[in-house]
C-alpha positions as CSV (number, residue, x, y, z in Angstrom):
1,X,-0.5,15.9,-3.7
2,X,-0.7,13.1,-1.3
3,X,2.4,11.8,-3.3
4,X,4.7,14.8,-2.2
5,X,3.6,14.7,1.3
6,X,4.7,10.9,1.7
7,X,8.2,12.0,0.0
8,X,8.6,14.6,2.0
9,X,7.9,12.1,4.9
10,X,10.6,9.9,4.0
11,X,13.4,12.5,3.5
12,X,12.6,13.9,7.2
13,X,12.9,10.0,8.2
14,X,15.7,9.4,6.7
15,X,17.2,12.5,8.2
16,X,16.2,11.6,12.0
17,X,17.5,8.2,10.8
18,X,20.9,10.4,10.2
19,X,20.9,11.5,13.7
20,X,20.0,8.2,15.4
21,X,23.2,6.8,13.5
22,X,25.3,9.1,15.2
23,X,23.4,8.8,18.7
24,X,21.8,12.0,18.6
25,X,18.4,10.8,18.6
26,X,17.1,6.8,19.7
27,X,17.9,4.5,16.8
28,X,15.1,2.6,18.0
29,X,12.8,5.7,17.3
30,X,14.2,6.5,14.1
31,X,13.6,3.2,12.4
32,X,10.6,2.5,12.6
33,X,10.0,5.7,11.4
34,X,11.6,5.7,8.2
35,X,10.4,2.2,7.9
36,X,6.5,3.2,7.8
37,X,7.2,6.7,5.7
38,X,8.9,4.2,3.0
39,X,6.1,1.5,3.5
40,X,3.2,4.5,3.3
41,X,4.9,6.1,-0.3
42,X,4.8,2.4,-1.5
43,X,1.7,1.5,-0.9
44,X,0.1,4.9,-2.2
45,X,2.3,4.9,-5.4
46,X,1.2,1.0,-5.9
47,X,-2.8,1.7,-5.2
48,X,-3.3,4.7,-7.7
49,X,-4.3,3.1,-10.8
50,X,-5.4,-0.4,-9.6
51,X,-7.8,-2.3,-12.0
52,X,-11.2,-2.7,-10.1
53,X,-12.8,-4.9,-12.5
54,X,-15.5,-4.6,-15.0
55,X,-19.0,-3.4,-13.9
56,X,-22.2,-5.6,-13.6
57,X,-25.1,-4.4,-15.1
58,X,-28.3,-5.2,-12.8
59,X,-31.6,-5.7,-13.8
């Protein structure tokens, strides 16, 4: 579920990003934007099934 939102988050990024490009909207905004929505999708899509190691039994 989280997946979708983050996709969802880019493809409104990258449709300010659109409008910056033709000076509807501050590039400068836009950007950074789209940069963190890609960076966000990436780094949830890399930490799902990340080994954590084998347990320690304790005595």
């Amino acid at each position: 579920m989280i997946i979708v939102f983050w996709l969802i988050a880019v493809a409104i990024s990258f449709f300010l990003n659109l409008l910056g490009l033709m000076h509807i909207i501050p590039l400068f905004i836009t950007m950074p934007l789209l940069f963190g929505s890609i960076l966000c999708t990436l780094w949830t899509l890399n930490n799902r099934n990340r080994f954590k190691g084998f347990q320690q039994k304790r005595m």
